[in-house]
C-alpha positions as a Markdown table, in Angstrom:
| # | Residue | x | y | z |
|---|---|---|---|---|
| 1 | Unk | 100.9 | 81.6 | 103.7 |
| 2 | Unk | 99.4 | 81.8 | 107.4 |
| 3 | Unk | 103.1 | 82.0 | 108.4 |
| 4 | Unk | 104.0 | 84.6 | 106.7 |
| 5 | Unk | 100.9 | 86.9 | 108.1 |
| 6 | Unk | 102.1 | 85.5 | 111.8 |
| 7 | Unk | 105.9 | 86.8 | 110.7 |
| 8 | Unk | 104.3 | 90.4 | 109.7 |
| 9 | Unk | 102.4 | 90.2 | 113.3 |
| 10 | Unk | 105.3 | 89.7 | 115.3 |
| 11 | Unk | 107.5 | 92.3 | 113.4 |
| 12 | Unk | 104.7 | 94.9 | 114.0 |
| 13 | Unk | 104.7 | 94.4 | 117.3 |
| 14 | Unk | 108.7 | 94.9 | 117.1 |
| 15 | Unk | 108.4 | 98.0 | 115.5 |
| 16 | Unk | 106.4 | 99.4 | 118.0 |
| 17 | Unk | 108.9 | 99.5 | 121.2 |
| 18 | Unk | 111.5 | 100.8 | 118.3 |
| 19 | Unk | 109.4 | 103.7 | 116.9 |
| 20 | Unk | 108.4 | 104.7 | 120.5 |
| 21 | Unk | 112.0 | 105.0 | 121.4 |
| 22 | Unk | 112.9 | 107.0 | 118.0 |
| 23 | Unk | 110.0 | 109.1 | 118.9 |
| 24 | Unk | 111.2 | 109.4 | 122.5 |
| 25 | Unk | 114.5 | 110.8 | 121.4 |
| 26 | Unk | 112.8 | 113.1 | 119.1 |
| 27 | Unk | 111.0 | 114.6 | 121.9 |
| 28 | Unk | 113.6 | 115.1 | 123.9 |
| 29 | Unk | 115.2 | 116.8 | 120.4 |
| 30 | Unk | 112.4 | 119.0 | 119.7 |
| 31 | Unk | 111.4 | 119.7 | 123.8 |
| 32 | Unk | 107.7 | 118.0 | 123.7 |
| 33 | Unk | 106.2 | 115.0 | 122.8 |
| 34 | Unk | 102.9 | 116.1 | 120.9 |
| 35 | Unk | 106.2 | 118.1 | 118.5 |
| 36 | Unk | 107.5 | 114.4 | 118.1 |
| 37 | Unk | 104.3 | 113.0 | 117.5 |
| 38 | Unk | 103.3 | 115.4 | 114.6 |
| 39 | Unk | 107.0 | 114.7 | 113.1 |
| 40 | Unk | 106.2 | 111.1 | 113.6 |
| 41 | Unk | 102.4 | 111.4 | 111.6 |
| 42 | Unk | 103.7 | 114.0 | 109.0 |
| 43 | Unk | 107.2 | 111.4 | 107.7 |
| 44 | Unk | 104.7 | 108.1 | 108.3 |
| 45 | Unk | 102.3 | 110.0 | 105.7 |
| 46 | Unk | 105.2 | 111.1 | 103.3 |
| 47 | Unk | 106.2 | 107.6 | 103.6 |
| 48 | Unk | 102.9 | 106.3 | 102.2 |
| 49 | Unk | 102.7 | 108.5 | 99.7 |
| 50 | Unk | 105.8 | 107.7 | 98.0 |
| 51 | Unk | 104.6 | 103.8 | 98.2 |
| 52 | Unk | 101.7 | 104.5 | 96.8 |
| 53 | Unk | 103.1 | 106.4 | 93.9 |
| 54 | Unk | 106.1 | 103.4 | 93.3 |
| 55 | Unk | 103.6 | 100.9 | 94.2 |
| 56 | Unk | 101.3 | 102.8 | 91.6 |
| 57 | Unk | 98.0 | 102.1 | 93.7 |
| 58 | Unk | 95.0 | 103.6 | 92.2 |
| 59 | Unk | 93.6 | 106.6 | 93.3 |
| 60 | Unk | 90.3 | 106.5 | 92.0 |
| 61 | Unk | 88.5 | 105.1 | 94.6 |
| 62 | Unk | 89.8 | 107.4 | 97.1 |
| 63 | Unk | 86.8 | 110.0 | 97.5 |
| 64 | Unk | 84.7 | 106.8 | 98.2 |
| 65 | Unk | 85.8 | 108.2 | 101.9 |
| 66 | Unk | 82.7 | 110.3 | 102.1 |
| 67 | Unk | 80.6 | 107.3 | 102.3 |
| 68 | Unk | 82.3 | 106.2 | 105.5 |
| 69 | Unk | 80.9 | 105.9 | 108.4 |
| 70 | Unk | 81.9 | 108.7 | 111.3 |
| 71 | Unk | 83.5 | 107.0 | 113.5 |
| 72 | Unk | 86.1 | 105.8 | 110.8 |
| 73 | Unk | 87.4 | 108.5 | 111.0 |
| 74 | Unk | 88.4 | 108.4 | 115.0 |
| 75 | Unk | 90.6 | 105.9 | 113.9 |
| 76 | Unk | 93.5 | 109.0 | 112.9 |
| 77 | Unk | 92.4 | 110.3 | 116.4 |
| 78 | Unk | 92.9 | 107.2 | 117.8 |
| 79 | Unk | 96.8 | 106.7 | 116.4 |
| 80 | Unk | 97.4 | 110.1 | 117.4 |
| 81 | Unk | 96.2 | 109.6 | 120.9 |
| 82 | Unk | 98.4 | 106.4 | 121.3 |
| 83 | Unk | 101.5 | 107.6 | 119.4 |
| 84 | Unk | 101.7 | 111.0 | 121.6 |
| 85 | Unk | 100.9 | 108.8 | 124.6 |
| 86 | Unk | 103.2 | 106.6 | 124.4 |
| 87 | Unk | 105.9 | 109.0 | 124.0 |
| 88 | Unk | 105.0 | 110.4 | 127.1 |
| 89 | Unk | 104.7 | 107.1 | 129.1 |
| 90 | Unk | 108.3 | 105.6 | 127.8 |
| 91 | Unk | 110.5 | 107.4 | 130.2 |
| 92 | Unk | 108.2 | 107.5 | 133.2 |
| 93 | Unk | 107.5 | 103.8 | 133.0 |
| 94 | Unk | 109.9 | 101.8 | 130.5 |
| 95 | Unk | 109.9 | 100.3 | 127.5 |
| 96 | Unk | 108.8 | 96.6 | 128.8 |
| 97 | Unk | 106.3 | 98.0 | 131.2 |
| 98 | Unk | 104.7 | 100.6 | 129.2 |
| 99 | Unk | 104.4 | 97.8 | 125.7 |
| 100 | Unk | 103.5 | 95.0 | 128.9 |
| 101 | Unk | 100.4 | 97.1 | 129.4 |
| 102 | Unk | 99.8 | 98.0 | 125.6 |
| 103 | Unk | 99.4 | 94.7 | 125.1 |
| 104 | Unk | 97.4 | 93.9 | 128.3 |
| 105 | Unk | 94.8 | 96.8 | 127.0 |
| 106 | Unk | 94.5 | 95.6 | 123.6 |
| 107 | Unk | 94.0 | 91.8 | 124.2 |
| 108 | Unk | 91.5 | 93.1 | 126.9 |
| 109 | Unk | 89.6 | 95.4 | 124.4 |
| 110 | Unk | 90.2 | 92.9 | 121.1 |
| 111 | Unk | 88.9 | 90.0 | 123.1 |
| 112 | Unk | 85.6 | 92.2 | 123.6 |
| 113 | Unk | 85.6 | 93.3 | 120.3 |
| 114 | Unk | 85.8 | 89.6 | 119.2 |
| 115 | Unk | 82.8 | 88.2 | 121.5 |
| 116 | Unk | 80.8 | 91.0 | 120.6 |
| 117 | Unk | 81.5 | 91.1 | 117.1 |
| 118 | Unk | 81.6 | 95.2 | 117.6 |
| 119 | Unk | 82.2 | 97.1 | 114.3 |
| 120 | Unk | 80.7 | 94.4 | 112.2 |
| 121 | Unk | 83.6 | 92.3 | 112.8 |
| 122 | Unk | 83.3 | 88.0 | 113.0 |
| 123 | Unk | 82.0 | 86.8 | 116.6 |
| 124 | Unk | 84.5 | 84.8 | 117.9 |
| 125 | Unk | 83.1 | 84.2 | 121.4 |
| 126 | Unk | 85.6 | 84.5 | 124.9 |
| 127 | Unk | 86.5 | 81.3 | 125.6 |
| 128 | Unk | 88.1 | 79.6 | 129.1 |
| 129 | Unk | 91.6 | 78.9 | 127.3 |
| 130 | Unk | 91.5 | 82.6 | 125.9 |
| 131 | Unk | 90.8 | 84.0 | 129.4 |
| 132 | Unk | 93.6 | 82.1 | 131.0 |
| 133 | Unk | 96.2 | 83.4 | 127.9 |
| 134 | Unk | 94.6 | 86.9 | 128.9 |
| 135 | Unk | 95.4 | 86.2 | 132.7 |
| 136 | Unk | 98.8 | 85.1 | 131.9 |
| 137 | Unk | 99.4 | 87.8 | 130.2 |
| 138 | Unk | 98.3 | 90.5 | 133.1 |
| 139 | Unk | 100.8 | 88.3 | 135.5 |
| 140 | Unk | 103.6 | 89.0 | 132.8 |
| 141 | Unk | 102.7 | 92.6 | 133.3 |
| 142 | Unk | 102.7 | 92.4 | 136.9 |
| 143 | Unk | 105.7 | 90.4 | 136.9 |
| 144 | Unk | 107.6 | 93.1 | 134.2 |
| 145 | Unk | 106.5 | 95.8 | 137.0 |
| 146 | Unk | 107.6 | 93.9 | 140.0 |
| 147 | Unk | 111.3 | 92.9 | 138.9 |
């Protein structure tokens, strides 16, 4: 079963470079990238829809949203910033460049988020061998930049 979660990981992660360059060439389509990125928002939340009709999830607990906490709800803020951002870094920098740093920023910030246990999530304490994949990884980027 862990396999199968490490599969969904890895094709995430390929989907990303892919939707960045469809929503790349939809900016150049529609003449600006925050354009693209509503396009992008506004067929990802048809999309969901129609799953959650077919998939016939239940609906009833959705009002329980008004018990969240507020800064939940940066989290639509948060995709918005990255999706529009990334649109506009893709050209300027390149695909492996710009996705060598996405990653560099989110092992950075995950691995805080981890030792710190921020957002009531599991401690899971930086370690030597996870500062050294983290350091690795930086030299990839710098590597990806350099050549």
């Amino acid at each position: 079963m862990q396999y199968i979660f490490i599969f969904l990981a890895f094709l995430c992660g390929a989907v990303f470079p892919t939707q960045a360059a469809f929503n790349g060439k939809m900016s150049t389509i529609v003449g600006h990238p925050i354009l693209a990125a509503i396009l992008s928002f506004f067929t990802g939340f048809i999309a969901l829809v129609i799953y959650a009709i077919i998939a016939q999830i239940p609906m009833n607990q959705f009002t329980a949203f008004r018990t969240a906490p507020w800064y939940v709800w940066l989290a639509g803020i948060l995709g918005a910033f990255y999706v529009s951002t990334i649109i506009v870094l893709m050209p300027r920098l390149g695909v492996a460049l710009t996705f060598g740093l996405v990653i560099a920023g989110q092992m950075t910030v995950s691995m805080l988020m981890d030792h710190f246990g921020l957002f009531n999530l599991p401690i899971r304490e930086i370690s030597a061998g996870r500062l050294i994949g983290a350091f690795f990884l930086l030299l990839g980027v710098i590597l990806i930049r350099k050549f």
